[in-house]
C-alpha positions in Angstrom: 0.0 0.0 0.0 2.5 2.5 0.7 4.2 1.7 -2.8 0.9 2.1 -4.6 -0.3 5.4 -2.5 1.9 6.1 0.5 -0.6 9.3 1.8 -3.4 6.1 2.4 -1.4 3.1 3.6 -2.0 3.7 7.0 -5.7 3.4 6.7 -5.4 0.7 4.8 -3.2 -1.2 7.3 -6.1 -0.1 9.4 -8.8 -1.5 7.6 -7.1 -4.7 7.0 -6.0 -5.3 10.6 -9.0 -4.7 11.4 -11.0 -7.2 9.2 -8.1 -10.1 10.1 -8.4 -9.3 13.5 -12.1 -9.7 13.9 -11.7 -13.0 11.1 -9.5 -14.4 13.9 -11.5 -14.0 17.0 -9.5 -11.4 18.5 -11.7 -8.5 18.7 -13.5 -8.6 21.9 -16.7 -6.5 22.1 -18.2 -8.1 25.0 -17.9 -4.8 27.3 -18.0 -2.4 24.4 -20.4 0.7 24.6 -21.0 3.3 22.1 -21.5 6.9 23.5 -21.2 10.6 23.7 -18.8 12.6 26.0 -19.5 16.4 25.8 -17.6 18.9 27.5 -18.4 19.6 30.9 -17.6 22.5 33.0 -15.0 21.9 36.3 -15.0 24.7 38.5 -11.0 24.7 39.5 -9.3 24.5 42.8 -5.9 25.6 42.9 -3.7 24.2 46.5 0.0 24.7 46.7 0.6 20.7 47.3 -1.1 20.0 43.6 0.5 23.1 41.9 3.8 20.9 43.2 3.3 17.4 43.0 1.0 17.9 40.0 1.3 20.9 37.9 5.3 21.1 37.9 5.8 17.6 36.8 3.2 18.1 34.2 4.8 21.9 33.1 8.6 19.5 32.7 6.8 16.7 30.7 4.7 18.7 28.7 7.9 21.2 27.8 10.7 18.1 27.3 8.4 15.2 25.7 6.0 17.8 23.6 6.9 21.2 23.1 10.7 21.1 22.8 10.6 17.9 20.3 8.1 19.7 18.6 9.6 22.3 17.8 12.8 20.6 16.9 11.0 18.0 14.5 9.5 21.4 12.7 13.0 23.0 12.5 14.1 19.9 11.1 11.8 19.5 8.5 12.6 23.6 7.5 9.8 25.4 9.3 10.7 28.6 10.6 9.0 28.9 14.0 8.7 32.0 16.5 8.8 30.0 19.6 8.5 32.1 22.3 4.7 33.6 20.5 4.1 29.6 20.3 4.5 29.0 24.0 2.6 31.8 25.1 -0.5 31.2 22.8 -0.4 27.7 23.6 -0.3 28.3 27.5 -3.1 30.6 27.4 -5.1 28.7 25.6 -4.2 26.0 28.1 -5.4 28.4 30.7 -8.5 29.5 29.3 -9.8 25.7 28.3 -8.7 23.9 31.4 -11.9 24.3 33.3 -13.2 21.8 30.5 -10.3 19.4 30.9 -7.9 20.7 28.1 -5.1 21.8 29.9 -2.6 19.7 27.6 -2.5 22.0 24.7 1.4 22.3 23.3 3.1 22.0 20.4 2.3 18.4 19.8 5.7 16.4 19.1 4.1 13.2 17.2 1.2 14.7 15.6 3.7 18.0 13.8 6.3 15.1 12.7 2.7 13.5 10.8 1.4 16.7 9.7 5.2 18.1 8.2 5.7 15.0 6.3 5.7 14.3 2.6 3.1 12.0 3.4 0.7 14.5 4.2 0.8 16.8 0.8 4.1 17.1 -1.7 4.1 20.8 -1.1 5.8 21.8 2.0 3.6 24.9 1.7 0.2 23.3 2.0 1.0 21.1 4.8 -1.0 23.0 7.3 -4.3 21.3 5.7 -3.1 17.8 7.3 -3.2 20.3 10.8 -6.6 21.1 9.9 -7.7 18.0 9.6 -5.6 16.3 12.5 -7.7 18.9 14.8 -11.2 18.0 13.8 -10.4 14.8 14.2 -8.9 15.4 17.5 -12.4 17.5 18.9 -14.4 14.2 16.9 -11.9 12.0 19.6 -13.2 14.3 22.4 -16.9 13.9 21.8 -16.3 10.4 21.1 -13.6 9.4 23.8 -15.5 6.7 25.4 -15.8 5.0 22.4 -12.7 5.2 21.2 -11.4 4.1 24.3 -13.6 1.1 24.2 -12.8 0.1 20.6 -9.1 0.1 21.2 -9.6 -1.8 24.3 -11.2 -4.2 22.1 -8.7 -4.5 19.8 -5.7 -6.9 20.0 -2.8 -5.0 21.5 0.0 -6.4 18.9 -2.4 -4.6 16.0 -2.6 -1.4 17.3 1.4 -1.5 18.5 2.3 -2.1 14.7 -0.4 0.2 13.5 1.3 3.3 15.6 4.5 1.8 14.5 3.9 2.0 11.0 2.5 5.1 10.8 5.7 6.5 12.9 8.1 5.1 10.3 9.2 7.6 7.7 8.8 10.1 10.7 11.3 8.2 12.7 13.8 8.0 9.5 13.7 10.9 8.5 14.4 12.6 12.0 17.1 10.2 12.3 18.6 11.4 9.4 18.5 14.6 9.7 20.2 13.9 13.7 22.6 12.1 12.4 23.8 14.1 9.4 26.4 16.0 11.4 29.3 14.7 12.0 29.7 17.2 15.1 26.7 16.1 17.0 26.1 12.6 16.1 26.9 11.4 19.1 24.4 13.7 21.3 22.3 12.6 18.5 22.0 9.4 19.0 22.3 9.6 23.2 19.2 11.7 23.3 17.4 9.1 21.0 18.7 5.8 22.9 18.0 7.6 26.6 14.7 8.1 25.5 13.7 5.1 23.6 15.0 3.3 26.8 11.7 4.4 28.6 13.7 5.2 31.6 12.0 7.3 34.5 13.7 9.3 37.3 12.5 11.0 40.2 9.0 10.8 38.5 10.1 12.4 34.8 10.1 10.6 31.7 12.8 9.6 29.6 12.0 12.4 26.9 13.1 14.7 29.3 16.4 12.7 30.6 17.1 12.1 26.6 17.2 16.2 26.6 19.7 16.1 29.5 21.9 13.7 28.5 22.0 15.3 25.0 22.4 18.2 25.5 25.4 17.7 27.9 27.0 15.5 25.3 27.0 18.4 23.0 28.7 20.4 25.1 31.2 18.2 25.8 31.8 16.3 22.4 30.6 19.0 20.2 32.7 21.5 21.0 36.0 19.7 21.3 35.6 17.9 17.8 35.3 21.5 16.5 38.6 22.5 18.7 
């Protein structure tokens, strides 16, 4: 599929994993429910010991496993991006939609890689459509959350593994090769990549974050004495 028409080979892979997987007796849909989920208003209560244990964990995730990749995967691919105008228009919309449970809105690492790629459209320039489309689909997720939840939960767990997997694959190769293109900062490259493939977690942070660390203190170190 992805010979014939590489923009649909995902949703083929879908479809057909779909219909083998039910042909085999693996889909289970003894428990499964179809139903709405509209947004409901949460008055907020702000305490010192969630801003803490909660909010500040969530602020270094959110910055080291979404926001930072995203922007470098954007960079990467040869979008110009105003970053600090980004944060702060992302964080206030944060602030403003939280009440209603969306408080994780960032620069989305996985779903920009999707969007950027020459999957989505052949001119770099009209890219922004796949966007459009990734966020209708996101609010059709919201309303339909429940379900969603309960199909996938339905679904064997090796299909949907290699169904993510697939459709991260020419994201993943391309962003390696465009980390490992440099001589100079290969090696920071490819210790930010294995930290945080590793799944490692430390003092209750993520290995996206650690990957950071550790690369960006092998790039000081190696970076700048291969250039010496």
């Amino acid at each position: 599929a992805k010979a014939l028409s590489p923009r649909y080979a995902i949703v083929v892979t879908l479809l057909v994993g779909g219909i083998v997987a039910w042909a085999g007796g693996d889909v289970v849909t003894d428990k499964l429910t179809l139903s709405l989920v509209m947004p409901e208003f949460i008055a907020p209560a702000f305490t010192f010991t969630s801003l803490v244990s909660i909010g500040l964990p969530f602020f270094l995730v959110t910055m080291a496993s979404q926001n930072a990749p995203g922007f470098a995967t954007m960079k990467a691919s040869g979008y110009p991006l105003a970053v600090s105008p980004l944060i702060i228009v992302t964080g206030g919309l944060a602030l403003l939609f939280s009440p209603f449970g969306v408080f994780s809105i960032c620069i989305a690492a996985i779903t920009a890689a999707i969007c950027q790629s020459p999957d989505a459209h052949p001119d770099a320039d009209k890219r922004w459509l796949a966007a459009i489309a990734a966020g209708g689909f996101y609010l059709l997720a919201g309303i339909f959350g429940g379900s969603i939840t309960g199909l996938m939960a339905a679904l064997p767990l090796s299909w949907i593994q290699t169904l993510a997997g697939l459709a991260l694959l020419g994201t993943i190769s391309g962003s390696l090769y465009q980390a490992l293109s440099h001589e100079a900062e290969r090696d920071a490259a490819i210790v930010t990549f294995l930290t945080t493939a590793s799944g490692v977690t430390i003092l209750g942070i993520g290995s996206a974050f650690w990957g950071l660390v550790l690369g960006g203190v092998c790039y000081a170190l190696f970076s700048r004495a291969r250039r010496a």
